[in-house]
MARTI-965555 format. One record per atom (N, C-alpha, C): residue number from 0; residue in three letters; x, y, z. Coordinates in steps of 0.2 Angstrom, whole numbers, plus 5000, padded with zeros to 4 digits. Layout:
{num:NUM, residu:ALA, X:X, Y:Y, Z:Z} .
...
//
This chain:
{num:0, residu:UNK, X:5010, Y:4962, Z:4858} .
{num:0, residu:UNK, X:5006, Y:4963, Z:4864} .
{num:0, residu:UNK, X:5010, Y:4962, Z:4870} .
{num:1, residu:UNK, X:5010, Y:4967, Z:4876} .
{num:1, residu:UNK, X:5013, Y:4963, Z:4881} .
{num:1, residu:UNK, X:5012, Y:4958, Z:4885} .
{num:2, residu:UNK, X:5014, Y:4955, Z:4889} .
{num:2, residu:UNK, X:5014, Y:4949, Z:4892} .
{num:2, residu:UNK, X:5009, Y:4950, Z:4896} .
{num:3, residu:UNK, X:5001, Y:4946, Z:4897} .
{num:3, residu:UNK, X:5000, Y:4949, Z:4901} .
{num:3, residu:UNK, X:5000, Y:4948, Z:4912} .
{num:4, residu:UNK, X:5006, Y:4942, Z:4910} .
{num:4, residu:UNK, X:5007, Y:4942, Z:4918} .
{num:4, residu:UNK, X:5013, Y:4948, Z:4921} .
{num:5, residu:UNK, X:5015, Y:4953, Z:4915} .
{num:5, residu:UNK, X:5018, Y:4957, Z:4915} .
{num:5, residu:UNK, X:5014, Y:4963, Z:4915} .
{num:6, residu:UNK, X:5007, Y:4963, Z:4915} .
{num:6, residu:UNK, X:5004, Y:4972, Z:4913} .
{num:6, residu:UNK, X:5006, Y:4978, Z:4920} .
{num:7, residu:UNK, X:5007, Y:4982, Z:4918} .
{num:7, residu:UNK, X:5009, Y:4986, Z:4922} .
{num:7, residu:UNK, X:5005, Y:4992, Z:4921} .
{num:8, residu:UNK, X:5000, Y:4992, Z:4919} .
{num:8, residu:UNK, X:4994, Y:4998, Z:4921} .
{num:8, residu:UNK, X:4990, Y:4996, Z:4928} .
{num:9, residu:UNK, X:4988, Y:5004, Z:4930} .
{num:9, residu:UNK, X:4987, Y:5005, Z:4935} .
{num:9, residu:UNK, X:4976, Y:5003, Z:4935} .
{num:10, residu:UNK, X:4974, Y:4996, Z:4936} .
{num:10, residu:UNK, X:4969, Y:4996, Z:4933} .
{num:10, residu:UNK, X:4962, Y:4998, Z:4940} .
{num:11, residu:UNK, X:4957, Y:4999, Z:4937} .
{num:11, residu:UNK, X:4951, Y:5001, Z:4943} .
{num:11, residu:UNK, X:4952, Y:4997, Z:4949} .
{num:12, residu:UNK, X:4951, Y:4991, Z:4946} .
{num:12, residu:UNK, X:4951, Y:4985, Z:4953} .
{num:12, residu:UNK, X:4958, Y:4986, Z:4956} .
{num:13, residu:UNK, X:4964, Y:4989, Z:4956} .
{num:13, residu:UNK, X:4968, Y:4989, Z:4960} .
{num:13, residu:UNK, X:4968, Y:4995, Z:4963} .
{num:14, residu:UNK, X:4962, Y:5000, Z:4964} .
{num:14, residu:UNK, X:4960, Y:5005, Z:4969} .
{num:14, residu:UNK, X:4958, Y:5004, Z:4974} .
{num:15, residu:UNK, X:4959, Y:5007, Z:4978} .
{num:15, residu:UNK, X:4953, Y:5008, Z:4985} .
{num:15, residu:UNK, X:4951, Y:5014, Z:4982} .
{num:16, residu:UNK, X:4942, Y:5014, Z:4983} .
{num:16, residu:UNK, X:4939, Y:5017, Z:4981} .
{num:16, residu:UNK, X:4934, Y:5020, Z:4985} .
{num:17, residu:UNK, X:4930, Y:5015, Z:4990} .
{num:17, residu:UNK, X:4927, Y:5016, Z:4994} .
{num:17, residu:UNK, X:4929, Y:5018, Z:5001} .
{num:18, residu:UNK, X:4925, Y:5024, Z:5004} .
{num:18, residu:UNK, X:4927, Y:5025, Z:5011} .
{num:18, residu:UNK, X:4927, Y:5017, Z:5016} .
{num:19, residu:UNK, X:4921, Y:5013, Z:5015} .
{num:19, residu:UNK, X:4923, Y:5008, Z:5018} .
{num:19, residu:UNK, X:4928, Y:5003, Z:5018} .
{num:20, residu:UNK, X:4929, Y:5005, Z:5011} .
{num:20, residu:UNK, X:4937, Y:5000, Z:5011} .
{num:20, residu:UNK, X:4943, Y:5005, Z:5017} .
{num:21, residu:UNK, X:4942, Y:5010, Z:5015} .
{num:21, residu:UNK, X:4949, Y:5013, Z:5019} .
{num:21, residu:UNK, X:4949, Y:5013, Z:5028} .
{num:22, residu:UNK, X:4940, Y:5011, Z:5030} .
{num:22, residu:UNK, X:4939, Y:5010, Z:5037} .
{num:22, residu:UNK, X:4942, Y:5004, Z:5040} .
{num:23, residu:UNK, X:4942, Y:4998, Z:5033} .
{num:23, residu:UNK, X:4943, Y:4994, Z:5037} .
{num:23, residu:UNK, X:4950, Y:4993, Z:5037} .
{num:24, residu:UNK, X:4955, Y:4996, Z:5033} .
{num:24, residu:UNK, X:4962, Y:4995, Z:5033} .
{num:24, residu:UNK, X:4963, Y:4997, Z:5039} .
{num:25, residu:UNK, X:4961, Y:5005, Z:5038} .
{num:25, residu:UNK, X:4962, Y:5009, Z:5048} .
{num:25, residu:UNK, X:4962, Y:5006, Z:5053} .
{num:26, residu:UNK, X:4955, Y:4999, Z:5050} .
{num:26, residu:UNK, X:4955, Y:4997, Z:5058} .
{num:26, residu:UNK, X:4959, Y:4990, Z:5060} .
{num:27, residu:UNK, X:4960, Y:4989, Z:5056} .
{num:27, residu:UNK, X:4967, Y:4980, Z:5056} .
{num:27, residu:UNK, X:4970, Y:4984, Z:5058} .
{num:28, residu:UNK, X:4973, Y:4991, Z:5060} .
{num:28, residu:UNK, X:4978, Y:4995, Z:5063} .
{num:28, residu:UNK, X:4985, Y:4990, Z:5061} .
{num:29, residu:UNK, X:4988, Y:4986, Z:5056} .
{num:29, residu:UNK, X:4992, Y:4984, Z:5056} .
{num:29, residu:UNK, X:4998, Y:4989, Z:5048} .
{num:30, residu:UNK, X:5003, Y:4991, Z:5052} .
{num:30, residu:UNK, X:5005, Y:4996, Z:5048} .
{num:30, residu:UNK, X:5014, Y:4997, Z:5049} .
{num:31, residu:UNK, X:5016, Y:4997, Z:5046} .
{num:31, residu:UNK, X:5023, Y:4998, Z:5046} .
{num:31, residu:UNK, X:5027, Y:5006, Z:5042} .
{num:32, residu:UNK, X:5033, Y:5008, Z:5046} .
{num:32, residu:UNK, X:5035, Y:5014, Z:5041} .
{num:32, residu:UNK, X:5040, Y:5015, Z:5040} .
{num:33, residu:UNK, X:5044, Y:5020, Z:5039} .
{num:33, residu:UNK, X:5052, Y:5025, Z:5039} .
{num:33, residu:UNK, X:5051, Y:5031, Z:5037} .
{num:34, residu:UNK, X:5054, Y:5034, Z:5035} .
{num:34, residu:UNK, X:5057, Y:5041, Z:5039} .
{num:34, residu:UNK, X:5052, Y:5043, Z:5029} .
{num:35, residu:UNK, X:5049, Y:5041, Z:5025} .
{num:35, residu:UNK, X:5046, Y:5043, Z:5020} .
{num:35, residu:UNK, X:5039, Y:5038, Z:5019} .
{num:36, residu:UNK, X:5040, Y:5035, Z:5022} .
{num:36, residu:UNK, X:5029, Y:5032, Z:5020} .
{num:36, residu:UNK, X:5029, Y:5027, Z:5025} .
{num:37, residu:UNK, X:5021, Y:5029, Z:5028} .
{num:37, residu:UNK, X:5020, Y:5026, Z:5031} .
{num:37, residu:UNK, X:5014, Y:5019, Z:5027} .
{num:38, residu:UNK, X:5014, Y:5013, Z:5029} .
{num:38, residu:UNK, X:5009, Y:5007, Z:5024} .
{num:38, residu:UNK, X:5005, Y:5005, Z:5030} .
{num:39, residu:UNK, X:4997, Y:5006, Z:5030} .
{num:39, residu:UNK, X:4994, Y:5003, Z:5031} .
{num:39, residu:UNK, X:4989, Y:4999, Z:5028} .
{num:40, residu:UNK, X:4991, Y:4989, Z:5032} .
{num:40, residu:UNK, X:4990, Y:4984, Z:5027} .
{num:40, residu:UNK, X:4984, Y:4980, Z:5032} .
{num:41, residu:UNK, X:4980, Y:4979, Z:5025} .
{num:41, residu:UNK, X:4973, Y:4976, Z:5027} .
{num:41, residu:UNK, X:4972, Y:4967, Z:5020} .
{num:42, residu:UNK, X:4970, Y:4963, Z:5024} .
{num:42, residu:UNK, X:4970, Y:4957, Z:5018} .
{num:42, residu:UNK, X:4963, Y:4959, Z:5015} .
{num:43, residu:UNK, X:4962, Y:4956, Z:5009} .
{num:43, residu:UNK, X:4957, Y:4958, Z:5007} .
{num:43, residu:UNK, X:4955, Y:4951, Z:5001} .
{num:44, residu:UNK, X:4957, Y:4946, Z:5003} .
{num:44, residu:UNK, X:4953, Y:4940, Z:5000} .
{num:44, residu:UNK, X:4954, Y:4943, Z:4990} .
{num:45, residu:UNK, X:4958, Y:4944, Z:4987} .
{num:45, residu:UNK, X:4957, Y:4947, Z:4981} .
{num:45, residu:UNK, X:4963, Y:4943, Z:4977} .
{num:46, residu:UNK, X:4966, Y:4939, Z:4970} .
{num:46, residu:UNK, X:4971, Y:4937, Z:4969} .
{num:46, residu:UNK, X:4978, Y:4943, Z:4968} .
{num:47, residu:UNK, X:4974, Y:4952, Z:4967} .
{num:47, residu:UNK, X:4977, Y:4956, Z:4969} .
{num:47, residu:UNK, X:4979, Y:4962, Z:4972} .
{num:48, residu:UNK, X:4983, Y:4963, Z:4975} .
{num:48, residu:UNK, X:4983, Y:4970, Z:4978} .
{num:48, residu:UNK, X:4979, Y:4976, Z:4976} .
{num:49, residu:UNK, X:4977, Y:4980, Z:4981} .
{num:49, residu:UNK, X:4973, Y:4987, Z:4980} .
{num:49, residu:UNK, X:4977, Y:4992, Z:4983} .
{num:50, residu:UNK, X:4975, Y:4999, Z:4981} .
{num:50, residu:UNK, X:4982, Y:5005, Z:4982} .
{num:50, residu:UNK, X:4976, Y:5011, Z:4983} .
{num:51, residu:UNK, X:4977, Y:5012, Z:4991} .
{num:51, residu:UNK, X:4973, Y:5019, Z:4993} .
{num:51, residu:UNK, X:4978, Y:5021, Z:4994} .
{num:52, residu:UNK, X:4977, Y:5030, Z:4994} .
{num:52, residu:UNK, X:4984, Y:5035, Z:4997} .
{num:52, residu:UNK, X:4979, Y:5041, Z:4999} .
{num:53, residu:UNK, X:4981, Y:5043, Z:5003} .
{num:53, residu:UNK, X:4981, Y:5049, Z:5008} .
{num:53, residu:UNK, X:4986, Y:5053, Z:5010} .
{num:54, residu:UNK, X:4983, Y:5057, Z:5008} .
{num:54, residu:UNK, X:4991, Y:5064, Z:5007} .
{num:54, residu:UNK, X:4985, Y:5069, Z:5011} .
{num:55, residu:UNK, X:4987, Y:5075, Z:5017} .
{num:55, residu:UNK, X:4982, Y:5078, Z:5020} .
{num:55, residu:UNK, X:4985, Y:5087, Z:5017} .
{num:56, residu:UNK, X:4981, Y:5088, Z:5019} .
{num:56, residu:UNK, X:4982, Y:5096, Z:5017} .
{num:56, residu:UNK, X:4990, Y:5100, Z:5023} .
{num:57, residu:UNK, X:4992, Y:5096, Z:5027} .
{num:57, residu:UNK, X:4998, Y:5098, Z:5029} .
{num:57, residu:UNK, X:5003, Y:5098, Z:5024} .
{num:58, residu:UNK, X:5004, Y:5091, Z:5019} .
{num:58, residu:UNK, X:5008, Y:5093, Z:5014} .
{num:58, residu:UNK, X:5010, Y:5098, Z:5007} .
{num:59, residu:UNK, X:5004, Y:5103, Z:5009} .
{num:59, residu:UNK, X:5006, Y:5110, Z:5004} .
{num:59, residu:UNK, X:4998, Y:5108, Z:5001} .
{num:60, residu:UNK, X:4998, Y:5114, Z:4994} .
{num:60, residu:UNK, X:4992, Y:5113, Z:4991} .
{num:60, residu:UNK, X:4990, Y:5108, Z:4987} .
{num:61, residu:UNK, X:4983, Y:5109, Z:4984} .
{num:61, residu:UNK, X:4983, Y:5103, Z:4979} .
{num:61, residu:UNK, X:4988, Y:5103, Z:4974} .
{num:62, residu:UNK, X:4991, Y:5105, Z:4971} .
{num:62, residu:UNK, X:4998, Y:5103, Z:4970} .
{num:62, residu:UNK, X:5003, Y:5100, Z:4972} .
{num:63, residu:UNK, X:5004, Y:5102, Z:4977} .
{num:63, residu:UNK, X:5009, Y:5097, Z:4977} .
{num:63, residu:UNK, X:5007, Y:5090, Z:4981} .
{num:64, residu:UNK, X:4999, Y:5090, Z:4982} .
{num:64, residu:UNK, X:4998, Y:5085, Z:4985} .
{num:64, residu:UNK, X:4996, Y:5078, Z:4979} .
{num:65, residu:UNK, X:4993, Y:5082, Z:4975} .
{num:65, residu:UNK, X:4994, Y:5078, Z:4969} .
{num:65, residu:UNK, X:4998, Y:5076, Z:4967} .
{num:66, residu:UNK, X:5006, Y:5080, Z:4967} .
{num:66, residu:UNK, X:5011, Y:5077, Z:4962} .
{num:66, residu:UNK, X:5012, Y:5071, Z:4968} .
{num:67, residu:UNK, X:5012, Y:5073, Z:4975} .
{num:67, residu:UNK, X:5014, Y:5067, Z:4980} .
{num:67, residu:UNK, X:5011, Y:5059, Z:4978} .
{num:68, residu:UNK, X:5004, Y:5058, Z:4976} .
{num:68, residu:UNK, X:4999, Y:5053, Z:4976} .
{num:68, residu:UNK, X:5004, Y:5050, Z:4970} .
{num:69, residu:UNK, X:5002, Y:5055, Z:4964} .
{num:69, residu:UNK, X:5005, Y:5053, Z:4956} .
{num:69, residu:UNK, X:5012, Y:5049, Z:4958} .
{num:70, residu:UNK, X:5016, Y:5049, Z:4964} .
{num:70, residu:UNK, X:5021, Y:5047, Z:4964} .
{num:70, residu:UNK, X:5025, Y:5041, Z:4968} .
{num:71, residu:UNK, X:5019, Y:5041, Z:4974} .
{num:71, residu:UNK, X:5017, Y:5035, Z:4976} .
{num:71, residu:UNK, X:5014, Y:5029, Z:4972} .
{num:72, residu:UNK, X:5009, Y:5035, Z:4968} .
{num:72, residu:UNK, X:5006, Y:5027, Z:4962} .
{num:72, residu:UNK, X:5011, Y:5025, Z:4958} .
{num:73, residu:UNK, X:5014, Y:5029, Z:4956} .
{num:73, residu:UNK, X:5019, Y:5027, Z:4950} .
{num:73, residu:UNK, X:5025, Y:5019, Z:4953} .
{num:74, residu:UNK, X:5027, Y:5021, Z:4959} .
{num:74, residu:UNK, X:5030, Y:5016, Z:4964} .
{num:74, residu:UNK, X:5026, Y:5011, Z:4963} .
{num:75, residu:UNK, X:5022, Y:5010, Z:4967} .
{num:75, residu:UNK, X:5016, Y:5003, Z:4966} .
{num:75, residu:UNK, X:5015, Y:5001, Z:4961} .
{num:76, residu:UNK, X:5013, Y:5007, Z:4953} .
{num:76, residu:UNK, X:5014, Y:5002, Z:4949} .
{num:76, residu:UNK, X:5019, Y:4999, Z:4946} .
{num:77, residu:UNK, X:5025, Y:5002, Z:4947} .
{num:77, residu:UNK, X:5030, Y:4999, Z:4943} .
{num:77, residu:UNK, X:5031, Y:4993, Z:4949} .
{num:78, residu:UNK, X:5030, Y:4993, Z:4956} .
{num:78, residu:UNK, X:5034, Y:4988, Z:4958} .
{num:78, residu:UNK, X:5028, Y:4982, Z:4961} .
{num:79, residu:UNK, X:5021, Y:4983, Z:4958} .
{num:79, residu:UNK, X:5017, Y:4979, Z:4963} .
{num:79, residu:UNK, X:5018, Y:4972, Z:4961} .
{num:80, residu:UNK, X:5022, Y:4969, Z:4955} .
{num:80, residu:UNK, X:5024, Y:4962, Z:4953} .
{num:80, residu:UNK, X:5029, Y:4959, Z:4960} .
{num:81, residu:UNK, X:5033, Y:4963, Z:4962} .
{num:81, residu:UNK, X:5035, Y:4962, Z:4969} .
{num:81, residu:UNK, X:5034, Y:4961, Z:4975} .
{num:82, residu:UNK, X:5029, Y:4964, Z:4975} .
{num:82, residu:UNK, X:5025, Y:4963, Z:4983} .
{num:82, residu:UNK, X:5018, Y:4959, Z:4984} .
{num:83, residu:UNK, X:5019, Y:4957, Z:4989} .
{num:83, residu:UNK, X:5014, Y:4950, Z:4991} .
{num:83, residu:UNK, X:5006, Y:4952, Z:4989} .
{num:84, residu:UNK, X:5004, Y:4947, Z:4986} .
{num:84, residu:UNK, X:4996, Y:4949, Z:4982} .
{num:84, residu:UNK, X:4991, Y:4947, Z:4990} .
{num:85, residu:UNK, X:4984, Y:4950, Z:4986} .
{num:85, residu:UNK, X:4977, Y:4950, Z:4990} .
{num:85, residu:UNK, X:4979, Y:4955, Z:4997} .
{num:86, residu:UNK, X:4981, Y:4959, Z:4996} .
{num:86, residu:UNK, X:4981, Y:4965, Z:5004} .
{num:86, residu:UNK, X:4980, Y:4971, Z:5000} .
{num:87, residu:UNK, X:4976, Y:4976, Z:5006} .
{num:87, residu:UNK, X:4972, Y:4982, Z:5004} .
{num:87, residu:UNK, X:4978, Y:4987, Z:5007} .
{num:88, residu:UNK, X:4982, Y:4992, Z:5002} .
{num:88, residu:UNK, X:4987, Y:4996, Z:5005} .
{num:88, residu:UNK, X:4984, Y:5005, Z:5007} .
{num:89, residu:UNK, X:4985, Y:5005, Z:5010} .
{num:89, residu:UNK, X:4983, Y:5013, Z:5011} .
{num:89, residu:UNK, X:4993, Y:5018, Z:5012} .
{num:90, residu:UNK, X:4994, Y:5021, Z:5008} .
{num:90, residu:UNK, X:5000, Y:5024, Z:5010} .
{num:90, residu:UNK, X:4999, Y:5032, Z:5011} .
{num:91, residu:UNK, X:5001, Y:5032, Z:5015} .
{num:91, residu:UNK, X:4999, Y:5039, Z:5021} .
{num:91, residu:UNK, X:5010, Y:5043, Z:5019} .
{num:92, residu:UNK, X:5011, Y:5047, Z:5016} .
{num:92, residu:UNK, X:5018, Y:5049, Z:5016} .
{num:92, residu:UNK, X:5019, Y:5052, Z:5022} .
{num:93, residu:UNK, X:5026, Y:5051, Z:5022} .
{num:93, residu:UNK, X:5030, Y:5054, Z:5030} .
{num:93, residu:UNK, X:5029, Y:5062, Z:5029} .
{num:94, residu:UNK, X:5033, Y:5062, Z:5025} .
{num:94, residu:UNK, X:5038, Y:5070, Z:5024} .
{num:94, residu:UNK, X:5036, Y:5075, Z:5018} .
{num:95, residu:UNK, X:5033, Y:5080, Z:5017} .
{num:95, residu:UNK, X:5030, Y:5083, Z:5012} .
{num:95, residu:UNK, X:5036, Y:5083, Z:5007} .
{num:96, residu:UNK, X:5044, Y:5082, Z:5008} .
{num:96, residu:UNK, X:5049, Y:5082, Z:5002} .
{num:96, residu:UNK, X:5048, Y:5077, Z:4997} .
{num:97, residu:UNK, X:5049, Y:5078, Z:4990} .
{num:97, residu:UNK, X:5049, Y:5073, Z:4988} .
{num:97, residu:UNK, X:5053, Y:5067, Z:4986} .
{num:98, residu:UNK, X:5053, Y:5060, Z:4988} .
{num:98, residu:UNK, X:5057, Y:5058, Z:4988} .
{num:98, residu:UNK, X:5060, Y:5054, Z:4980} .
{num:99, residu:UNK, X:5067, Y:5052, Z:4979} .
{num:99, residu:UNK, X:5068, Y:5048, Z:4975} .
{num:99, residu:UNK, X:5063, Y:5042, Z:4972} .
{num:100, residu:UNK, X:5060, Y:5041, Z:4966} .
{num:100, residu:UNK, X:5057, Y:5035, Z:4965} .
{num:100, residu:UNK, X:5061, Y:5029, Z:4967} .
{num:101, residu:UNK, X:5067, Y:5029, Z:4963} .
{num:101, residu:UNK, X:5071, Y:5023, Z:4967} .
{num:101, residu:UNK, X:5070, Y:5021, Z:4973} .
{num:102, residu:UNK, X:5072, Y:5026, Z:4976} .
{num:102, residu:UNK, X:5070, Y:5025, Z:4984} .
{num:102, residu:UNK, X:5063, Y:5024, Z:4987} .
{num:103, residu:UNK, X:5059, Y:5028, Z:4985} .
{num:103, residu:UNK, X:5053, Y:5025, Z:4987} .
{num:103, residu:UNK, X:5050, Y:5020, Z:4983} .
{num:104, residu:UNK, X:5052, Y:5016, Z:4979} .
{num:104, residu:UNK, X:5051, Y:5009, Z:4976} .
{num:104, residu:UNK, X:5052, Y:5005, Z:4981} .
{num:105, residu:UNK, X:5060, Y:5005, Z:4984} .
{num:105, residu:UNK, X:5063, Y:5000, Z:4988} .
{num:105, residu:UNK, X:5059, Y:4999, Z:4993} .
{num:106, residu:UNK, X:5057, Y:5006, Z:4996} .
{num:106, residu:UNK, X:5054, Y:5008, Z:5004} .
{num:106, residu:UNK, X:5051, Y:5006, Z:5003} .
{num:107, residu:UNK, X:5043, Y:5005, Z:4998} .
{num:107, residu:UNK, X:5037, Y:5001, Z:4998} .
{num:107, residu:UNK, X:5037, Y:4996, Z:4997} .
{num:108, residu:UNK, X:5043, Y:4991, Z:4991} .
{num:108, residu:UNK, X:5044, Y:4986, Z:4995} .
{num:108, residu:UNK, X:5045, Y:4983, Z:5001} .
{num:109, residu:UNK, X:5050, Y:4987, Z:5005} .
{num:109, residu:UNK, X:5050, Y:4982, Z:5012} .
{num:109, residu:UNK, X:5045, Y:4983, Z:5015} .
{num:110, residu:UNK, X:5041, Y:4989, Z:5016} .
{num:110, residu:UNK, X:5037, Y:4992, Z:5019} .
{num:110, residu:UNK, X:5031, Y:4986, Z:5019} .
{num:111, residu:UNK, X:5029, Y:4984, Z:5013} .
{num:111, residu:UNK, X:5021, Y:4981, Z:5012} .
{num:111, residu:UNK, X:5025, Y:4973, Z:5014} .
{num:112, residu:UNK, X:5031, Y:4971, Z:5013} .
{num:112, residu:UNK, X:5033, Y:4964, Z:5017} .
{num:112, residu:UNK, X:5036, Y:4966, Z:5022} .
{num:113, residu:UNK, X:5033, Y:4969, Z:5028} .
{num:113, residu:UNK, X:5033, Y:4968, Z:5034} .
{num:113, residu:UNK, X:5027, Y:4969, Z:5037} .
{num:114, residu:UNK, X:5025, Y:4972, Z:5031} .
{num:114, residu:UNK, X:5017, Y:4972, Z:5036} .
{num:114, residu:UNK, X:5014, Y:4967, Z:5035} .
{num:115, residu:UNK, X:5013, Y:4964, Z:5029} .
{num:115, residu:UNK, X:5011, Y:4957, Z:5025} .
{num:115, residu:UNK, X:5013, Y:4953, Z:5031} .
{num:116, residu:UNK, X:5019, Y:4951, Z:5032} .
{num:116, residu:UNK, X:5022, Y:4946, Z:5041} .
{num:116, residu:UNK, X:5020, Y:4948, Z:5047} .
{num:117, residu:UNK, X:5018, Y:4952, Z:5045} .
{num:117, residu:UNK, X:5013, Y:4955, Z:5054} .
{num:117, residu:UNK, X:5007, Y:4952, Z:5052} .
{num:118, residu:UNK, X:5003, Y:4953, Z:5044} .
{num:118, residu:UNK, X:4995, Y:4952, Z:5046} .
{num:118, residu:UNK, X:4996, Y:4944, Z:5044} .
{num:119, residu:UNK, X:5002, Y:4940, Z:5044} .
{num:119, residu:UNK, X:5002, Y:4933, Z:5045} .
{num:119, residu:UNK, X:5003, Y:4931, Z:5050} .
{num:120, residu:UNK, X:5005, Y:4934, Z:5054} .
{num:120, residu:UNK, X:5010, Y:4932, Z:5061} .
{num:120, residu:UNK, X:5002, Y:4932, Z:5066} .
{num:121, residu:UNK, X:4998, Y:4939, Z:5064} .
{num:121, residu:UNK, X:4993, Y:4943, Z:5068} .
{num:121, residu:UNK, X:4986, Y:4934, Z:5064} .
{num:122, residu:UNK, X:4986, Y:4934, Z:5059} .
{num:122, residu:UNK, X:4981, Y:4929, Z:5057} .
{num:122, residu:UNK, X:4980, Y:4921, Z:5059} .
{num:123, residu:UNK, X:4989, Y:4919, Z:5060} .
{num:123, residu:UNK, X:4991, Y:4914, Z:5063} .
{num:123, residu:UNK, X:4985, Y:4911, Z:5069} .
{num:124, residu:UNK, X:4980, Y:4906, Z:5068} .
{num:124, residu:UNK, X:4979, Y:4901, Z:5073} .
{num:124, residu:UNK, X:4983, Y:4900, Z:5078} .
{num:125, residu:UNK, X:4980, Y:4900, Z:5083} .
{num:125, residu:UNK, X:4987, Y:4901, Z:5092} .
{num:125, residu:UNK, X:4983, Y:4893, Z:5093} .
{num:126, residu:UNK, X:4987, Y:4890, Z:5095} .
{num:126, residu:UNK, X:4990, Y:4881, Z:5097} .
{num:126, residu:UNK, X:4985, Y:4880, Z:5101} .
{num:127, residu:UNK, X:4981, Y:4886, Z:5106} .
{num:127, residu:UNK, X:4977, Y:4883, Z:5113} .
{num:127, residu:UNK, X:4970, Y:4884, Z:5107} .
{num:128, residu:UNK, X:4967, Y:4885, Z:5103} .
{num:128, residu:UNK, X:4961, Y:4885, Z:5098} .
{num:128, residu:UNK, X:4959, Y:4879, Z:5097} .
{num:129, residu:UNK, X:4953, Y:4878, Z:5101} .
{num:129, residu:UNK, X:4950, Y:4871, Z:5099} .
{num:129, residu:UNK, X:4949, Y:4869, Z:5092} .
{num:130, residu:UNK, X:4948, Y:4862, Z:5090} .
{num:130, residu:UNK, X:4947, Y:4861, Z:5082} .
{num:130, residu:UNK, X:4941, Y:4860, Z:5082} .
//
């Protein structure tokens, strides 16, 4: 059996499923990007990450908007032991090409730890806050 601190399926609880879940990522407006994915990072009090995607009908049909999600998820699953737990991801793609998985592995790593440092930096108690 495999290890389970190593499972690598893609399970329910690691969706965003509800429209409200995905209001309130939009609205923590805290997001990072390059030239292939945009991450919008929301915390979400969970031991682990949740994975929305949004691909809009400007990137071709449902074809190939599908193959785009299918490929974004496949990144996250294989790499979400890497990236910082309890945050709600929304990835929005840049460019309708499809990108290498390699590459888009990498990108979504740095992508979700610099957002993850912003909603730490953004969550930070400021010095003049009374106790």
């Amino acid at each position: 059996m495999a290890d389970p601190a190593r499972d690598f399926r893609f399970r329910k609880a690691e969706h965003l499923r509800r429209p409200a879940d995905f209001r309130r990522v939009y609205a923590r407006r805290c997001a990072a990007s390059d030239a292939w994915l945009l991450v919008q990072a929301c915390s979400n009090d969970l031991p682990h990450s949740r994975l929305g995607l949004s691909v809009s009908r400007k990137y071709g049909n449902a074809v190939a908007r599908n193959r785009l999600r299918r490929l974004y998820r496949e990144a996250f699953r294989l790499s979400k032991y890497e990236l910082p737990k309890g945050l709600d991801l929304v990835l929005i793609p840049r460019s309708p090409n499809e990108p290498p998985l390699d590459v888009l592995k990498q990108s979504l790593k740095t992508l979700v730890q610099q957002a993850a440092r912003r909603l730490a930096r953004q969550e930070k108690p400021s010095c003049s806050a009374p106790e």
